[in-house]
C-alpha positions in Angstrom: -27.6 -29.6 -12.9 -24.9 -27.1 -14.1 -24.9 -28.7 -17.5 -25.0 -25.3 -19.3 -23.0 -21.7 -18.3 -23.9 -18.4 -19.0 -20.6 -16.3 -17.7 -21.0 -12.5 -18.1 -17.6 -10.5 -19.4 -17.1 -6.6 -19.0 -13.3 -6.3 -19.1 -13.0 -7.1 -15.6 -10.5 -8.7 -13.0 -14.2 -9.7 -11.2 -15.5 -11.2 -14.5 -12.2 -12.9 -15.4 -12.5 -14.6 -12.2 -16.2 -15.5 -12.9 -15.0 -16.9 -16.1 -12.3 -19.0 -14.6 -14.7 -20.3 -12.0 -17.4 -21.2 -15.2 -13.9 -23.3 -16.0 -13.8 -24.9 -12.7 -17.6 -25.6 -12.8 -17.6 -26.8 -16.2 -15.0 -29.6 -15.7 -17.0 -30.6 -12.8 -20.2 -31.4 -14.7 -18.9 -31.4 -17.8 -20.5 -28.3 -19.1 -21.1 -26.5 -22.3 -20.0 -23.0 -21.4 -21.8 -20.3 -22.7 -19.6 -16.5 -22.7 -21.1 -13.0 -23.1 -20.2 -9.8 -23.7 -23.2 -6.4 -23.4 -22.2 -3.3 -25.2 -23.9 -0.9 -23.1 -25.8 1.3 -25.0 -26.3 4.2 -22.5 -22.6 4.2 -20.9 -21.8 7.2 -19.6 -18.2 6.6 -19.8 -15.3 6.3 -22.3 -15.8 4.4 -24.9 -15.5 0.8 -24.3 -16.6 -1.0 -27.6 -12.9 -2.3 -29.0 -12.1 -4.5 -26.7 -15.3 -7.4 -27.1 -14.2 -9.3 -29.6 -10.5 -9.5 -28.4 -12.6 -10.4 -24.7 -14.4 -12.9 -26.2 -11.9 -14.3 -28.2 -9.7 -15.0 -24.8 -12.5 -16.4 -23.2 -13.1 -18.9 -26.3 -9.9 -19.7 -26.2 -9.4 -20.7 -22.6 -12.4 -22.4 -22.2 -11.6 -24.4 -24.8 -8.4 -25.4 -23.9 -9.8 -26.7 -20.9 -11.5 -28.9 -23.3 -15.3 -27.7 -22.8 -17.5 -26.8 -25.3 -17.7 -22.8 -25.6 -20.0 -20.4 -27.1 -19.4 -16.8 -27.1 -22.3 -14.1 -28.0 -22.0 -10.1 -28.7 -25.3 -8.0 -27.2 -26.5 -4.6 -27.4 -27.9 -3.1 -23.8 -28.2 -3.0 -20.7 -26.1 -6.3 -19.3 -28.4 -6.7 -16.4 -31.9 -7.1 -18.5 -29.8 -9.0 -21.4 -27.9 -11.4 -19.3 -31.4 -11.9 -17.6 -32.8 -12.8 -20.7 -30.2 -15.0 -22.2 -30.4 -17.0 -18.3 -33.5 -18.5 -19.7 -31.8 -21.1 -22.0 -28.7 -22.4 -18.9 -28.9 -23.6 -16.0 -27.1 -20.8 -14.1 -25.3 -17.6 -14.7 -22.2 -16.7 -13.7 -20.9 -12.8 -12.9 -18.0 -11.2 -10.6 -19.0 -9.1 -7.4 -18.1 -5.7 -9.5 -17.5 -4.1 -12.5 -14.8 -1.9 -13.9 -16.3 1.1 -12.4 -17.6 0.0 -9.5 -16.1 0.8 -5.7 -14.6 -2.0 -4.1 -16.5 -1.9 -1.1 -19.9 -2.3 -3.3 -21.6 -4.5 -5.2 -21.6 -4.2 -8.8 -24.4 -2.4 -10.5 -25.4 -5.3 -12.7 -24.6 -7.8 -10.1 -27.5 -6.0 -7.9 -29.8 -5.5 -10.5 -29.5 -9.3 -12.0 -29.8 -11.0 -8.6 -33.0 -9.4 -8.4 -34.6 -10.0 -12.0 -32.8 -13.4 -13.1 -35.2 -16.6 -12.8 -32.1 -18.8 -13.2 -29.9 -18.9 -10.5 -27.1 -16.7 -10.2 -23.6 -17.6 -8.8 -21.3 -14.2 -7.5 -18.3 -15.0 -7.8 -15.4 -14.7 -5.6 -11.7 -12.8 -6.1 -10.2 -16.2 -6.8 -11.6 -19.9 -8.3 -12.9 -22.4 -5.7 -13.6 -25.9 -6.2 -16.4 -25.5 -4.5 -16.2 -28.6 -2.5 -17.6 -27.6 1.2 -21.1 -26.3 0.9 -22.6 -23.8 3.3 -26.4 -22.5 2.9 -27.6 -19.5 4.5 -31.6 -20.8 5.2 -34.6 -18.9 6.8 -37.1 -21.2 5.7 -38.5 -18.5 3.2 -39.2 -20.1 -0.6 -36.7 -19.4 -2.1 -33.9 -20.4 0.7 -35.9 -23.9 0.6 -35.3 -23.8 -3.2 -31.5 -23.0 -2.5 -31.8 -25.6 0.3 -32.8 -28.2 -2.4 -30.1 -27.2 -5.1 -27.3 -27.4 -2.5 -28.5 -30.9 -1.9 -28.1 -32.1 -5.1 -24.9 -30.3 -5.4 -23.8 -32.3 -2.5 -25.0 -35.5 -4.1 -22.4 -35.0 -6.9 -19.9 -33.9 -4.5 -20.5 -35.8 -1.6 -19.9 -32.8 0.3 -21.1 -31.7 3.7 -23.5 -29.3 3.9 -23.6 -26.5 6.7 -26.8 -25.2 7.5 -26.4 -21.4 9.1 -29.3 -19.5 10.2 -29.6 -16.5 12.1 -31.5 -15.8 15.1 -32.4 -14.2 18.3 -34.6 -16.9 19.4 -33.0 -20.4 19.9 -36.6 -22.0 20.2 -37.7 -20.5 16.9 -34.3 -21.0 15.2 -33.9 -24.8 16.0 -37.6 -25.5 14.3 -36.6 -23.4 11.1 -33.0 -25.6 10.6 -34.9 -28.6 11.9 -37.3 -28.2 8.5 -33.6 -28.2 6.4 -32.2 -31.2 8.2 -35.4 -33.2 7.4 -35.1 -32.2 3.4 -31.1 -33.1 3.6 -31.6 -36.3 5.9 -34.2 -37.6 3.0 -31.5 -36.7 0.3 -28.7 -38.6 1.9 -26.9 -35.5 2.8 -24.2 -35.5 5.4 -25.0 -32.1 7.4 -24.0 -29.6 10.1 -26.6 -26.8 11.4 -25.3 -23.8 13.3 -27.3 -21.4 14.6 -25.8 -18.1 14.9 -26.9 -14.8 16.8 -26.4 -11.6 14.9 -27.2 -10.5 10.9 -27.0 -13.2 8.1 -23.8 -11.5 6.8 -22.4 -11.4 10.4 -23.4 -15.7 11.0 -22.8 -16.6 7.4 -18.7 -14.9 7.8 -18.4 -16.4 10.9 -18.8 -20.0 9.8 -17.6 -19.7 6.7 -14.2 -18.5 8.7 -14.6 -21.9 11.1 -15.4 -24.4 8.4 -13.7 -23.3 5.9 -16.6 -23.6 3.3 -15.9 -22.7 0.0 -19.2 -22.2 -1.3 -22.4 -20.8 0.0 -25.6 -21.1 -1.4 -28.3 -18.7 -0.2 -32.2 -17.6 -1.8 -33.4 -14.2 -3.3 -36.6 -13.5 -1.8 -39.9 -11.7 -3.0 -41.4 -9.0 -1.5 -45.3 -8.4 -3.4 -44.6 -11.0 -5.5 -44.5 -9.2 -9.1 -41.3 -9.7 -10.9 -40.6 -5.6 -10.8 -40.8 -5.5 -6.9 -38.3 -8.3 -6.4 -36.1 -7.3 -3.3 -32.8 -9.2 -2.5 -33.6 -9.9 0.9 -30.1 -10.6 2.9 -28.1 -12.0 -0.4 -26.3 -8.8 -0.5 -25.4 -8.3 3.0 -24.1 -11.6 2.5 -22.4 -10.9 -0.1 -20.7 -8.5 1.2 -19.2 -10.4 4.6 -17.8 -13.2 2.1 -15.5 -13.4 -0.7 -16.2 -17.3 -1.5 -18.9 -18.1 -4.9 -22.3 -17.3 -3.6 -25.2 -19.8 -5.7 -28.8 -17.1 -5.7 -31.5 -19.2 -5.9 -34.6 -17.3 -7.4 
């Protein structure tokens, strides 16, 4: 399932992080990891153009010490649209919360922008590697948390993890019928599962049980607002993002 890795590089301590949990990952499912650096061709800053090949040459190297298969590409753009585009041949793509120049109490430009344009799944990365061994999954019922709802269960297949099912809600009634639709798929799949239903904003629930359980991954769904690829609106993911510092999986 994560057979092939697209991690995106810009020179930062976020993306180094991204590229060590590609590593982490990788060994997991024994993945050919895929590494790439985006000149951006309308930077408003100092230059920045030296530094990618030394970048990529790191990267090769210590993903292949780690004895995974590496490729490393060079592109000219803008890195949300080209690391969008190059998602179409991996199974997932892998990028840190911010950028060199972002603030530290924001998401990353190209973080923001790719969540909402990818059509491969995007995993945010935290500050530090997890082995992403206790599964969480923010779920609403909306298409694409059901699609995040299915990936997380075949993650949990291979891991033979525990999967926490959070949802937020004001209305217990209503709430218990949209986890009871996740602990049907899971039941079918074998899963072993937990549901907690949590008052509050999904950022709020999701920290809270992260903080109890100790999860270590979280897996949540990008949702559409009309429908057309240009109007795609990130619907809760970065809230969430923001109340957690553990890998978050974005499931188109």
């Amino acid at each position: 399932m994560f057979t092939r890795l697209l991690v995106g590089l810009d020179g930062s301590p976020s993306a180094d992080e991204a590229l060590e949990q590609a590593v982490h990952l990788g060994l997991r499912f024994k993945s050919r990891v895929v590494v790439a650096y985006v000149k951006e061709t309308h930077f408003a800053g100092p230059p920045r153009t030296s530094d990618s090949g030394a970048l990529l040459q790191r990267a090769h190297e210590r993903v292949a010490d780690a004895g995974l298969e590496v490729e490393t590409i060079l592109k000219h753009g803008h890195p949300d649209a080209e690391l969008a585009a190059l998602a179409g041949d991996v199974d997932t793509v892998l990028v840190g919360r911010r950028g060199r120049s972002s603030p530290a109490d924001v998401l990353g430009r190209t973080v923001s922008s790719l969540i909402r344009i990818a059509e491969r799944s995007v995993i945010v990365c935290g500050s530090k590697p997890s082995p992403m061994k206790a599964c969480a999954v923010a779920y609403d019922g909306r298409a694409t948390a059901q699609r995040a709802l299915e990936l997380v269960a075949r993650f949990a297949s291979v891991t033979h993890s525990t999967v926490h099912v959070i949802h937020a809600t004001i209305d217990p009634a209503s709430g218990t019928r949209v986890v009871g639709e996740a602990e049907a798929v899971l039941s079918l799949e074998g899963v072993t599962f937990v549901t907690h239903l949590e008052r509050g904003t999904p950022g709020e629930a999701v920290a809270r049980v992260i903080q109890r359980t100790e999860c270590d991954a979280l897996f949540a769904g990008a949702h559409v607002g009309s429908g057309r690829r240009s109007d795609v609106t990130v619907s809760h993911a970065e809230q969430i993002l923001l109340h957690t510092d553990i890998p978050v999986v974005i499931q188109p």
